[in-house]
N, C-alpha and C positions, 0 to 999 in steps of 0.2 A: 405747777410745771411751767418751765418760763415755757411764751408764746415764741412760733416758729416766727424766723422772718417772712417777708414778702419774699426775696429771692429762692431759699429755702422751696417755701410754699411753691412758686411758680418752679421751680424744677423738678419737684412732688406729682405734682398733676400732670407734666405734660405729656407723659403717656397715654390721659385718657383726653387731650383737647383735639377742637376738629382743626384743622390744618390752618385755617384764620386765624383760631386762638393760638395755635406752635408757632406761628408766623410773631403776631403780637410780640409774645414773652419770649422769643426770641433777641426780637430787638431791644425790648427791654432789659434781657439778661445780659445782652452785648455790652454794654456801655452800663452799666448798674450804676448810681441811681440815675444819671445823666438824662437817659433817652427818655426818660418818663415822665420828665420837667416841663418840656415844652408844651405847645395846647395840643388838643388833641386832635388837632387837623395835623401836626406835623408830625404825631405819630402814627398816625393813619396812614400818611403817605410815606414814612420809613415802611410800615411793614405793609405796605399795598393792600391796604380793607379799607370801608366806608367808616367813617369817626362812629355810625349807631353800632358796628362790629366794638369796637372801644369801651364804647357805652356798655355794650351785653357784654363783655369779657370782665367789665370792673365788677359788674354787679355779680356774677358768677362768682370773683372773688370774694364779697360779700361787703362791699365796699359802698354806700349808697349813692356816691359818684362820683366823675373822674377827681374833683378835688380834694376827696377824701382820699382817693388814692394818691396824690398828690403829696399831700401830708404825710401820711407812712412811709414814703420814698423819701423825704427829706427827715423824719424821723429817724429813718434807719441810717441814714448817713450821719446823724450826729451820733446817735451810738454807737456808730462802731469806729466812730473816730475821738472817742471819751478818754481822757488820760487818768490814772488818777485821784488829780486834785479835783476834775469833775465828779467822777464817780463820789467822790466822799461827801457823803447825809451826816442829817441827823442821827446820833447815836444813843438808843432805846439802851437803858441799863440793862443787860441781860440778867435773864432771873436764874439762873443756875451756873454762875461764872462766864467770861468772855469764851474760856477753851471749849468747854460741852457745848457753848450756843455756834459757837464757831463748827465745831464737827458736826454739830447737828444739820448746817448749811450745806456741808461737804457733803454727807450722805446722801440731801436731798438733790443736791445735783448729781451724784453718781447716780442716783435709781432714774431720774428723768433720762441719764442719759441711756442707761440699759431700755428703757421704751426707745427711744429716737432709733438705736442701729437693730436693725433687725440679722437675725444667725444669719441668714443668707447673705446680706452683705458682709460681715463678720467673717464669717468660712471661705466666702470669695478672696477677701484680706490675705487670710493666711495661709490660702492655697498661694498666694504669689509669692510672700516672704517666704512661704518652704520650698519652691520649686528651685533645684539644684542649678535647674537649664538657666535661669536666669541672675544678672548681678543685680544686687540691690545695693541702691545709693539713698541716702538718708539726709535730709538737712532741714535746720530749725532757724528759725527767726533771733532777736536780740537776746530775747527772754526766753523760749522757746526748744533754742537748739541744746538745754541740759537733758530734754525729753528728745530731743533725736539723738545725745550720745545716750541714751537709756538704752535705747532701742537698738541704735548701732553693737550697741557691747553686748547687751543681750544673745542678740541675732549671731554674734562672732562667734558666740560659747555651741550653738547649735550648728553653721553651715559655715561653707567659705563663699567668696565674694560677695562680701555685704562692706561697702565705701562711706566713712561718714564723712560728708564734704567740709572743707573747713567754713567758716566766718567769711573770708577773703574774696571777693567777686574775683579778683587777678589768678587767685588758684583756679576756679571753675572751668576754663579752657580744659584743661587736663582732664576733668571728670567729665566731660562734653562730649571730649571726641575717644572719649569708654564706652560709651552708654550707643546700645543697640536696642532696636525696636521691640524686641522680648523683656528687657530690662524692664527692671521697678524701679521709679522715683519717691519717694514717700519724702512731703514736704508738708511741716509743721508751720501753723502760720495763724496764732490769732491778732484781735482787733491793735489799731494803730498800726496796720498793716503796711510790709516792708517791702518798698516798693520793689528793690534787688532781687526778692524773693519770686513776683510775679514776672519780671524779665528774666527772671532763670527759665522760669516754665516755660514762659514763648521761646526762647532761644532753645531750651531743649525741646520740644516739640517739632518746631521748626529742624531740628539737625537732627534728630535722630526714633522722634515721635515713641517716648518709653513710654509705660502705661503710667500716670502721673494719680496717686497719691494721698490727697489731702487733708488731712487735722486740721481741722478747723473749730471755729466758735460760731452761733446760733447764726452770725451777720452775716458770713460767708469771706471769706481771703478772696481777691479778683482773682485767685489763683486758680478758682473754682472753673472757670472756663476753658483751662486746658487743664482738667481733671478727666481720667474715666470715672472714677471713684471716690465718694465726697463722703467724711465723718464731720456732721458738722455737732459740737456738742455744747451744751451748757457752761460757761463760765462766769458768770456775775453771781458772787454771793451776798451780794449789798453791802460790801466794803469798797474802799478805797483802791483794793485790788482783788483784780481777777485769780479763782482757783483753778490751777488745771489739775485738780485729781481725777476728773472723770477721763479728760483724754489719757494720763496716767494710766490707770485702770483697765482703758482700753488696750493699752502698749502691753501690759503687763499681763495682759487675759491671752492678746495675740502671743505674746512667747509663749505663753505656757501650751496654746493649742499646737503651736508647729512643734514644740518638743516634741510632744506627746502622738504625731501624726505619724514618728516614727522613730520611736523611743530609742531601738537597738543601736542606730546611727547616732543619736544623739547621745544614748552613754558612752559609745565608743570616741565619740570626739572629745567630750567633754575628760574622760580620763586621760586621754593621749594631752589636752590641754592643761591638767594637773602636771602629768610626768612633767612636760616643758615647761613647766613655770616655776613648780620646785627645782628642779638641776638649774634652771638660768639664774634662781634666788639664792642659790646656794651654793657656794665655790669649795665647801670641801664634798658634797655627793658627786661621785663620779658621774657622767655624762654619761647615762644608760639609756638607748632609746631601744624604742621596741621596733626589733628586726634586727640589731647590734649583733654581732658575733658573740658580745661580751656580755649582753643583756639575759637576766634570769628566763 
């Protein structure tokens, strides 16, 4: 199972740290990897504790000390800034063709990811995407945003207002001044992360503070600090590129719960979506809709 990050980790724990420690990985998460670079007198005096408080926080991490913490902070910055032509190794002959060892990769990151999101967070998920009271807006990254129009069209077959925003930072205005503080943002965003992506969040945050989202990969999107709500999931299968089947899987597990959270409404929309799709497809079926004078 790949290893969690440091970021990750330090937002894991901080419900059970003593308030020196919250203080610490606070400013550490602030500014990721940045604030954690300097020595550790000048992170001592960002987060107001004595540099031995520094000391016993790294080692609590299990870190043998601050330089080693050091190193994973600048570790984790090269990888989640790997393109590629980085990513790509050494290539072992697979021994039962490249397809099978290939899905055999996929699977094993879908099950790492099934441990990482627990049902609670899960169910929380898709209490939001099913809630009627709120709009849902959806948007992905370069690569990214073919898994927010998944979800987008998905989501359309089950309720109404669900927005998938375009590619365009100059359209975003418009989807800005929609979004009300009940709303859902659900933003798609892994490594070689796009920086547009993390100033949408501050600016929606800032303008109308939705509940913000995030699909994410093991390294965390900066996007993750104006998050309530962080999937952060497995994506490195030891190729050249990254798989997103597990965040996939997630999208695809979340429809299937909000269908089914209330079925009757959902057959009835998705038929009333049939009727309109066939009459708009097809110009000799007369335009019958249900409630028509005309209609069976």
């Amino acid at each position: 199972m790949p290893v969690k990050s440091m970021k990750s980790t330090l937002q894991q724990l901080a419900p059970g740290m003593t308030a020196a420690e919250r203080r610490i990985a606070t400013v550490v998460l602030a500014d990721f990897p940045f604030s954690g670079l300097g020595t550790i007198q000048e992170l001592a005096s960002k987060a107001k504790v004595s540099a031995p408080s520094i000391t016993r926080f790294v080692s609590k991490l299990e870190y043998a000390g601050y330089q080693e913490f050091q190193r994973q902070l600048i570790e984790e910055l090269k990888e989640s800034a790997r393109s590629p032509v980085d990513l790509r190794g050494p290539r072992p002959q697979p021994q039962q063709g490249f397809l099978a060892d290939y899905f055999r990769r996929i699977a094993e990151r879908v099950a790492d990811a099934a441990e990482s999101v627990s049902d609670e967070e899960f169910q929380a998920f898709c209490a939001l995407l099913g809630d009627p009271s709120r709009t849902v807006f959806i948007i992905g990254g370069r690569v990214s945003h073919g898994l927010a129009s998944v979800l987008a069209t998905s989501l359309q077959f089950l309720r109404a207002d669900v927005q998938l925003l375009p590619s365009d930072p100059e359209q975003w205005p418009e989807y800005l001044q929609r979004m009300k503080k009940r709303d859902v943002l659900v933003m798609i965003d892994f490594r070689r992360y796009q920086k547009s992506l993390e100033r949408l969040a501050e600016v929606a945050t800032m303008q109308a503070a939705p509940h913000i989202v995030l699909i994410t990969d093991q390294w965390l999107s900066p996007i993750s600090r104006h998050a309530s709500r962080v999937f952060a999931l497995p994506v490195g299968v030891d190729t050249a590129w990254d798989s997103y089947a597990a965040p996939l899987a997630l999208i695809e597990a979340a429809v299937v719960m909000v269908s089914e959270r209330d079925w009757n409404t959902t057959r009835l929309r998705i038929e009333a979506w049939d009727r309109l799709r066939i009459n708009a497809h097809d110009p000799a079926t007369p335009l019958l809709l249900e409630g028509s004078p005309h209609a069976p």
